[in-house]
OpenMM code with the backbone's topology and positions (N, CA, C; nanometers):
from openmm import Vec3, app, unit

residues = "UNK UNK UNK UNK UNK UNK UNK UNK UNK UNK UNK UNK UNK UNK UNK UNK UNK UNK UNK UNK UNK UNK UNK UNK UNK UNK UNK UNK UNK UNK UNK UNK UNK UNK UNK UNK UNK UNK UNK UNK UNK UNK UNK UNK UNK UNK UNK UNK UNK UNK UNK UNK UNK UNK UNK UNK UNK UNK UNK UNK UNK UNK UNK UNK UNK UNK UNK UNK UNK UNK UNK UNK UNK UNK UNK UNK UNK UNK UNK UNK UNK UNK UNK UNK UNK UNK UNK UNK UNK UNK UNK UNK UNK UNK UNK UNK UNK UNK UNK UNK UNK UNK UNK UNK UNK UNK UNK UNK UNK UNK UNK UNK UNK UNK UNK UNK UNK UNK UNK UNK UNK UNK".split()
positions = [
    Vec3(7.3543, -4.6011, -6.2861),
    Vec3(7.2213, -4.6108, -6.2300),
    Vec3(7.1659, -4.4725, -6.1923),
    Vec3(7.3032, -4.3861, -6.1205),
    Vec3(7.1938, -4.2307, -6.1243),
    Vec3(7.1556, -4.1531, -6.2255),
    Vec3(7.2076, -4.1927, -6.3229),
    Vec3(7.1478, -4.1205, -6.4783),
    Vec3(7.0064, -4.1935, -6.5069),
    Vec3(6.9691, -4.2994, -6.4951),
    Vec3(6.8723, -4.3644, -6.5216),
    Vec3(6.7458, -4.3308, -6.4100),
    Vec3(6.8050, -4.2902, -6.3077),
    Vec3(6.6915, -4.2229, -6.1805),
    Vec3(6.6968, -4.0748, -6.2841),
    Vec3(6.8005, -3.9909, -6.3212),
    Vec3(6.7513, -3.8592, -6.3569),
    Vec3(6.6664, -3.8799, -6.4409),
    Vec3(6.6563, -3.9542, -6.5464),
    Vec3(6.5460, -3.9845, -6.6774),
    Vec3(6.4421, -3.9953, -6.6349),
    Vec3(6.3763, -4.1133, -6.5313),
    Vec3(6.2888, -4.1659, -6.4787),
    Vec3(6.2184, -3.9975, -6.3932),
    Vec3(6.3040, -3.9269, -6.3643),
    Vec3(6.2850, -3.7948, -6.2996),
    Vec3(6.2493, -3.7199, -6.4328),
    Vec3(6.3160, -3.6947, -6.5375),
    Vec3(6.2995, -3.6070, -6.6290),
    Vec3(6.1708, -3.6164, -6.6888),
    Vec3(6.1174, -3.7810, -6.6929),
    Vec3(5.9942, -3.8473, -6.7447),
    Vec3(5.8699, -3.7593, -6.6619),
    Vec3(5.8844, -3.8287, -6.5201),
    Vec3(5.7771, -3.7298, -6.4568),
    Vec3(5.7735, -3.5920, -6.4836),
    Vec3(5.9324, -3.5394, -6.4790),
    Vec3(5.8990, -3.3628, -6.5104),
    Vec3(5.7948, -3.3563, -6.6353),
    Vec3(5.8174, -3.4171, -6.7422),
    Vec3(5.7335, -3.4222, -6.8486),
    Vec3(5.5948, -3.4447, -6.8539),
    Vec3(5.5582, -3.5792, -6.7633),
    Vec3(5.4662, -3.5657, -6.7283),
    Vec3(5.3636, -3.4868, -6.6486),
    Vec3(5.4359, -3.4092, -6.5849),
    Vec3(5.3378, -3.3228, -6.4552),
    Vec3(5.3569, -3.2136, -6.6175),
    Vec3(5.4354, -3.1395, -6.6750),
    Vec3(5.4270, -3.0862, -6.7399),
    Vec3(5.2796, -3.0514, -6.8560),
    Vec3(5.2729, -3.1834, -6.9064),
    Vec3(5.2007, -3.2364, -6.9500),
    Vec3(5.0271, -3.2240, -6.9493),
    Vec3(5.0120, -3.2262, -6.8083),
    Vec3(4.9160, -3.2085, -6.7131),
    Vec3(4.8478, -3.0895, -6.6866),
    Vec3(5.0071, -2.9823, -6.7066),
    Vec3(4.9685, -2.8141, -6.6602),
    Vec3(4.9133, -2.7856, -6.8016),
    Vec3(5.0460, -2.8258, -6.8859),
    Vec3(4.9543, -2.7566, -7.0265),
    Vec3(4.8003, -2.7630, -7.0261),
    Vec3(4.7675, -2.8893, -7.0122),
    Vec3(4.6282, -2.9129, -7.0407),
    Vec3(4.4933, -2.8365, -6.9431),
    Vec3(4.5445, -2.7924, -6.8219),
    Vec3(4.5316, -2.6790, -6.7151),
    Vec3(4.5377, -2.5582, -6.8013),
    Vec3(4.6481, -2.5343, -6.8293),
    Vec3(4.6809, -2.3795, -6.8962),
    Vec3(4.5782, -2.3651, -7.0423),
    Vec3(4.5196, -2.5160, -7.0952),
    Vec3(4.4714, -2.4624, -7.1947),
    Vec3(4.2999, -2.4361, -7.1360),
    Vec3(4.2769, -2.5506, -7.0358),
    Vec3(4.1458, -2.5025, -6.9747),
    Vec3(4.1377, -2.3682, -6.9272),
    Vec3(4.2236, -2.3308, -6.8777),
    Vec3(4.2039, -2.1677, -6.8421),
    Vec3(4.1841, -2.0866, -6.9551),
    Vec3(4.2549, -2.1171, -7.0801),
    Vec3(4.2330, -2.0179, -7.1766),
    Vec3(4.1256, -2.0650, -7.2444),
    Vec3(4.0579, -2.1104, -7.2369),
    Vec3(3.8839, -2.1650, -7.2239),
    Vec3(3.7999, -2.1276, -7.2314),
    Vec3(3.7968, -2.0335, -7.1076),
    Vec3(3.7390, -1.9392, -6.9839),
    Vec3(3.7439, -1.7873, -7.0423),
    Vec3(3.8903, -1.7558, -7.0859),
    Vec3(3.8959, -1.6480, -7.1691),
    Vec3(3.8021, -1.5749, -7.2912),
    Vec3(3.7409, -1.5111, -7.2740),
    Vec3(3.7164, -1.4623, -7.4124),
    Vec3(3.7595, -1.4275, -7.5183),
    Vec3(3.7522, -1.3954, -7.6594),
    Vec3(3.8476, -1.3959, -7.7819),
    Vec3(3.8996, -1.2849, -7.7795),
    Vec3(3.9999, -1.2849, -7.8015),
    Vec3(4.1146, -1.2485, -7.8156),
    Vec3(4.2554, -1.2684, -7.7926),
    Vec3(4.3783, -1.1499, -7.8000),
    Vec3(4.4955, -1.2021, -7.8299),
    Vec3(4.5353, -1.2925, -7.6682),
    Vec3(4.5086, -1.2321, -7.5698),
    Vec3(4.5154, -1.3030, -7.4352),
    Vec3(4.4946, -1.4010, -7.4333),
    Vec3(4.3780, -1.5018, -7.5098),
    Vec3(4.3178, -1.6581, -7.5095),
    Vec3(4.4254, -1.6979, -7.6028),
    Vec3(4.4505, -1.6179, -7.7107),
    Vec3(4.5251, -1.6931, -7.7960),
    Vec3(4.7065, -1.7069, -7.7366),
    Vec3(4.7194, -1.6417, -7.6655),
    Vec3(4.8392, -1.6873, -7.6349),
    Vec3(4.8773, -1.7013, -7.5030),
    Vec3(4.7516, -1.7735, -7.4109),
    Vec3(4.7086, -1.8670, -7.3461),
    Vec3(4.7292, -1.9831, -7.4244),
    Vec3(4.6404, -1.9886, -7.5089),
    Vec3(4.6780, -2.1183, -7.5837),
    Vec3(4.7848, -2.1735, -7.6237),
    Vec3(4.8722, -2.0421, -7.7223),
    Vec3(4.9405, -2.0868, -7.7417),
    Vec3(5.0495, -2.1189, -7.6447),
    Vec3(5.0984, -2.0619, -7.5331),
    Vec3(5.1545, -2.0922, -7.4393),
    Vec3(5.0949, -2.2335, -7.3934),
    Vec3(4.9874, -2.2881, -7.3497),
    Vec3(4.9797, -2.4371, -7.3647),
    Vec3(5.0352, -2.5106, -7.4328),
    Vec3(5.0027, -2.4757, -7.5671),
    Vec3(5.0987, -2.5458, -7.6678),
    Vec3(5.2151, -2.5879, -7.6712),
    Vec3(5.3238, -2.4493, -7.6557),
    Vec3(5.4883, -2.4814, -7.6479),
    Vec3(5.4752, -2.5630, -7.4633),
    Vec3(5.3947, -2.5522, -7.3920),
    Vec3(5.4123, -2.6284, -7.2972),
    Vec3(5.4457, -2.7636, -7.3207),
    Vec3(5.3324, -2.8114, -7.3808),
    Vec3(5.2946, -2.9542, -7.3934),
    Vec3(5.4345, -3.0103, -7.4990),
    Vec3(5.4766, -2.8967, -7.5851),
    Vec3(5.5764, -2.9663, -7.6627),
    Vec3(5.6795, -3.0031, -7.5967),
    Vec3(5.7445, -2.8935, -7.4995),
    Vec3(5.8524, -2.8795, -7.4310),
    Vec3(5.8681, -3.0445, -7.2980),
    Vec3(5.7022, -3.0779, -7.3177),
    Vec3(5.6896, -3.1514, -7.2231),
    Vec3(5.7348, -3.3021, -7.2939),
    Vec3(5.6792, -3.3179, -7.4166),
    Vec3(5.6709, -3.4321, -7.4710),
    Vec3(5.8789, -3.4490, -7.5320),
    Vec3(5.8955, -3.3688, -7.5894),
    Vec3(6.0543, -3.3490, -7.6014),
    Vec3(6.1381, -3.3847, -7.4740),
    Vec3(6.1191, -3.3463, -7.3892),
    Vec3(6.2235, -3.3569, -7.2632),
    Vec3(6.1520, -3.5245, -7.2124),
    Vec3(6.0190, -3.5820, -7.2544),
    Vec3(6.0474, -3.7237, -7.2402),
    Vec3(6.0880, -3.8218, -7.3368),
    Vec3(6.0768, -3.8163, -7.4595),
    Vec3(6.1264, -3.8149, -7.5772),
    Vec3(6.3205, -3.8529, -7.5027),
    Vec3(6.3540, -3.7220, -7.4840),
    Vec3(6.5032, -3.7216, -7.4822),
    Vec3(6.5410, -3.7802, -7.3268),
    Vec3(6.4653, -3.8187, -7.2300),
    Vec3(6.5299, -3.8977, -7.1289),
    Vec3(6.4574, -4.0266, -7.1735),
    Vec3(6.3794, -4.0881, -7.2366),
    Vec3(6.4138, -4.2217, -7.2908),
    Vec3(6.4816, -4.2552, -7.3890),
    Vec3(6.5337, -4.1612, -7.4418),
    Vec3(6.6085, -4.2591, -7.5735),
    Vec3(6.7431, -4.1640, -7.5504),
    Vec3(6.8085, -4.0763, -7.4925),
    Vec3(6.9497, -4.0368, -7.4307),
    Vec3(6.9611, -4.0322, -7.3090),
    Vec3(6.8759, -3.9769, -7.2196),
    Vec3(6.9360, -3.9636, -7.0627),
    Vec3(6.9237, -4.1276, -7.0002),
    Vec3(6.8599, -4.2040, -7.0239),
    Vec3(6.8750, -4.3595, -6.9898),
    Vec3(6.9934, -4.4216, -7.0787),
    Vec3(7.0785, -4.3324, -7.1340),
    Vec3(7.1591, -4.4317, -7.2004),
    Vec3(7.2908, -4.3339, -7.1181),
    Vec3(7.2923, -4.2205, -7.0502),
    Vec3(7.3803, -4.1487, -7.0268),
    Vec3(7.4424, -4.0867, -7.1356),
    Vec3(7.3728, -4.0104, -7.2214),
    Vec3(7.4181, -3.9631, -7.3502),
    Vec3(7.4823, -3.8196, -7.3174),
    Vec3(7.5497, -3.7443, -7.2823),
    Vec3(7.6271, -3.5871, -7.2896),
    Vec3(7.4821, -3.5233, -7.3651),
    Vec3(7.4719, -3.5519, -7.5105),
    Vec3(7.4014, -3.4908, -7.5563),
    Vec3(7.2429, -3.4644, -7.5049),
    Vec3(7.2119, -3.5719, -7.4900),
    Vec3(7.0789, -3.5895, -7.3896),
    Vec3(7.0760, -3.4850, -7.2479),
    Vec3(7.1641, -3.5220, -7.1757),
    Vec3(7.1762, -3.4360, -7.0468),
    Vec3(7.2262, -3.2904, -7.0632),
    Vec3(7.2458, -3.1879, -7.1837),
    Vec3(7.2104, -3.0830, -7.1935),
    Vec3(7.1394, -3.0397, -7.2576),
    Vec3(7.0798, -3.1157, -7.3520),
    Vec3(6.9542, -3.0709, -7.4439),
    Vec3(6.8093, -3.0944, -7.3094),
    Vec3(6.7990, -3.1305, -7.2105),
    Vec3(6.7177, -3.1652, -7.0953),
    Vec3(6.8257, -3.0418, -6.9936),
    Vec3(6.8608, -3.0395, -7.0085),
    Vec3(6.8830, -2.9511, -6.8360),
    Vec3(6.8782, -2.8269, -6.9432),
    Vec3(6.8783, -2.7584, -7.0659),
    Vec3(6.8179, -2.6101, -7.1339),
    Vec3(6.7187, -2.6265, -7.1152),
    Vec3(6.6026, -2.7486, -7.1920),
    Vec3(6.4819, -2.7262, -7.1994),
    Vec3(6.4008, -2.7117, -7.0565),
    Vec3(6.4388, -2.7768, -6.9598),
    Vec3(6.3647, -2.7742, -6.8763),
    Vec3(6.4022, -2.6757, -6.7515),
    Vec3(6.5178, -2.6182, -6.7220),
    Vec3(6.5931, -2.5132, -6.7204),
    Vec3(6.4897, -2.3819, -6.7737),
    Vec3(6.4770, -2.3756, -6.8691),
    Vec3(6.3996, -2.2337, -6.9630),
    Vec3(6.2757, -2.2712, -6.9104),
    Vec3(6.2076, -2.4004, -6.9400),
    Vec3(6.0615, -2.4025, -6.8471),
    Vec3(6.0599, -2.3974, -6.7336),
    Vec3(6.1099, -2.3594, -6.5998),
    Vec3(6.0903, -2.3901, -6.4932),
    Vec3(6.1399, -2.2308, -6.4522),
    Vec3(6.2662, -2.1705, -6.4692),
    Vec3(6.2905, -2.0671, -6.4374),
    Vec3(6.1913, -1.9732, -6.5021),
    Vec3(6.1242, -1.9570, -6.6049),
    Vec3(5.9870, -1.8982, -6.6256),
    Vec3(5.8904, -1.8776, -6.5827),
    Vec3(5.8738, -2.0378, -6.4981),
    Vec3(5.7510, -2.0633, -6.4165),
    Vec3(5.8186, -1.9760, -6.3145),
    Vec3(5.9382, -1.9883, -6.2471),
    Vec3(5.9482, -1.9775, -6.1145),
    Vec3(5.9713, -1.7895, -6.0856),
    Vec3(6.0069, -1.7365, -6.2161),
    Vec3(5.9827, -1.5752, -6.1909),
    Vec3(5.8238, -1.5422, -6.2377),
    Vec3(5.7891, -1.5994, -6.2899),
    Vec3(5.6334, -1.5035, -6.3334),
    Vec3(5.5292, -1.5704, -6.3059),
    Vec3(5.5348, -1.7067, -6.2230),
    Vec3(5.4039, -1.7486, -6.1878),
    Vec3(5.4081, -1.7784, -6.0153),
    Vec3(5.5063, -1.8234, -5.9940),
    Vec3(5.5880, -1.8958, -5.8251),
    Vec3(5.5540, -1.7440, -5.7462),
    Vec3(5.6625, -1.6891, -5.7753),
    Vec3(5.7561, -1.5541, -5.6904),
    Vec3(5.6494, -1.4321, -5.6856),
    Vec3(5.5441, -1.4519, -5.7817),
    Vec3(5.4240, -1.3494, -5.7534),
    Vec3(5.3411, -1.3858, -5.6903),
    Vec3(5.3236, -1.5480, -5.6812),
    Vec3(5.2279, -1.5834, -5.5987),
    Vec3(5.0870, -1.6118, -5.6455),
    Vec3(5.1236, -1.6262, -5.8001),
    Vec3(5.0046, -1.6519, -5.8729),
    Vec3(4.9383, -1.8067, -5.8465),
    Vec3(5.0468, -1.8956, -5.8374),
    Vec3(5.0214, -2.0121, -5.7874),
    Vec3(5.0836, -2.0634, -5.6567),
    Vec3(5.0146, -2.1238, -5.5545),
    Vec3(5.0749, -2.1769, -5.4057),
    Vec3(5.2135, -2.2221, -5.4228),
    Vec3(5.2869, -2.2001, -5.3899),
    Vec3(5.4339, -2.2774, -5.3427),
    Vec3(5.3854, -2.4485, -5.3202),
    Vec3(5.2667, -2.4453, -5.2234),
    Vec3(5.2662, -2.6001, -5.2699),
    Vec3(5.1066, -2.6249, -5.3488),
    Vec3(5.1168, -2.6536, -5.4618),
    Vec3(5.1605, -2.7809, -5.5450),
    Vec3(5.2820, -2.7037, -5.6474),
    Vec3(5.2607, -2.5966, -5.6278),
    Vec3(5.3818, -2.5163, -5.7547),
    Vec3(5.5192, -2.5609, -5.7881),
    Vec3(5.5672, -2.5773, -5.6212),
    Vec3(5.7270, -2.6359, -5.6530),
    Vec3(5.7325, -2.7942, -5.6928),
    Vec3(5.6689, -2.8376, -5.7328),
    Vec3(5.6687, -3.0106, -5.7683),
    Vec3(5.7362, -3.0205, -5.9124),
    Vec3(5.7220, -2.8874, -5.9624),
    Vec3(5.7881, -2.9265, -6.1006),
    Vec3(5.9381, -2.8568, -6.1276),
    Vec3(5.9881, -2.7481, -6.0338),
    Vec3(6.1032, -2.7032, -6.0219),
    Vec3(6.1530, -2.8344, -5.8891),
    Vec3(6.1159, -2.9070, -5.8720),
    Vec3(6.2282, -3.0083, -5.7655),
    Vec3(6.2018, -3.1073, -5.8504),
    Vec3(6.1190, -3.1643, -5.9255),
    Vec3(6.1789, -3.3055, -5.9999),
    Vec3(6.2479, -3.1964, -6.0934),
    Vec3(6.2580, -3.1046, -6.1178),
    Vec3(6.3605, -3.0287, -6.2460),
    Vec3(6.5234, -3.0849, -6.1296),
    Vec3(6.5315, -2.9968, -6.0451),
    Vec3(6.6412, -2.9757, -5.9566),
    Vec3(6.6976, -3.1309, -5.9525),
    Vec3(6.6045, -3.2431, -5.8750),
    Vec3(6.6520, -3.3586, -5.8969),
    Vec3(6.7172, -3.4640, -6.0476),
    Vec3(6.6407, -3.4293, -6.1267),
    Vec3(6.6803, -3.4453, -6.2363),
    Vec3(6.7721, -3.3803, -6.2385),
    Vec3(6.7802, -3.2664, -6.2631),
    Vec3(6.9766, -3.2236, -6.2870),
    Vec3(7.0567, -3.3155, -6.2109),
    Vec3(7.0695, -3.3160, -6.0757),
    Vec3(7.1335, -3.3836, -6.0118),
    Vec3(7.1731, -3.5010, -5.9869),
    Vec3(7.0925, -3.6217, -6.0359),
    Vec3(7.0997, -3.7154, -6.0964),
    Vec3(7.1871, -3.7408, -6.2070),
    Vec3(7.1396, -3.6881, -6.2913),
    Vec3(7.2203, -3.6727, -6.4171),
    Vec3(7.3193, -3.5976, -6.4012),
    Vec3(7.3563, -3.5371, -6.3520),
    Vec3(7.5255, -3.4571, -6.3469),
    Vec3(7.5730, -3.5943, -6.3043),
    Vec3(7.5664, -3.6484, -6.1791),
    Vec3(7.6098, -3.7168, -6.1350),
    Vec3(7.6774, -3.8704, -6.2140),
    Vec3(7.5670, -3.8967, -6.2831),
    Vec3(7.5642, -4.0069, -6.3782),
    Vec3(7.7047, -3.9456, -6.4619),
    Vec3(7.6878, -3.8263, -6.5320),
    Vec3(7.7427, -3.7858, -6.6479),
    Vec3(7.9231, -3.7780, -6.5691),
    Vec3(7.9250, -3.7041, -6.4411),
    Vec3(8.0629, -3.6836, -6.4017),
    Vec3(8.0923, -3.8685, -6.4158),
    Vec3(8.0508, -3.9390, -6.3562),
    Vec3(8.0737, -4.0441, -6.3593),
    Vec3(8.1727, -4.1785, -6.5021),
    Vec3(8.0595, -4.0681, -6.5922),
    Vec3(8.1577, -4.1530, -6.7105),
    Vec3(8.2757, -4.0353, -6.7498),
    Vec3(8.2684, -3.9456, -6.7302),
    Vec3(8.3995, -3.8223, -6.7749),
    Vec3(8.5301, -3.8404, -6.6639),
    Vec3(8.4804, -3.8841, -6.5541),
    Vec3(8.6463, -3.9213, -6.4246),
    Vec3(8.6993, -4.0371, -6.4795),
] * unit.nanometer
topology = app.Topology()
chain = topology.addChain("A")
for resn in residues:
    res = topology.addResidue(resn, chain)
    for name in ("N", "CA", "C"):
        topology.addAtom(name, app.Element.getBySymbol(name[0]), res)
């Protein structure tokens, strides 16, 4: 059952994810042309993918307690979050609060799912 709370966790990470991209692409909007808008954008982009993949892989492996599932989700979202949390968090580009909502369902999700996972390996 706690692997199935980390998924249900991993889902929302995806979803709030989801949400920013579409934020990150309105900002690059605003931008004028050039390489800065464009990779604004494209940084939306690998957002939204990274977002749709990590729910993708907690419904159809981390709800089943798959090994494979629970590290292909704790890299991806791992690499998105520690990104956020040195170059957008720690400068202060965005508030601590609403900012940390997506590094603590990250954190919870791990934890969940470790838990689940030690569970079938003892």
């Amino acid at each position: 059952m706690m692997y199935q709370t980390g998924a249900v966790l991993y889902i929302l990470w995806g979803a709030l994810h989801l949400f920013a991209a579409f934020q990150v692409f309105k900002l690059g909007a605003m931008l004028e042309k050039g390489m800065v808008k464009g990779r604004v954008y494209q940084n939306a982009l690998n957002l939204a993918c990274f977002a749709m993949i990590v729910i993708v892989i907690a419904v159809v492996y981390n709800w089943e307690n798959s090994l494979l599932g629970y590290w292909l989700n704790l890299v991806l979202t791992s690499v998105t979050d520690i990104g956020f949390i040195i170059y957008v968090l720690v400068p202060g580009y965005l508030p601590l609060r609403p900012g940390i909502l997506g590094p603590a369902l990250w954190i919870l999700a791990t934890i969940f799912s470790t838990v689940g996972i030690i569970s079938i390996t003892s």
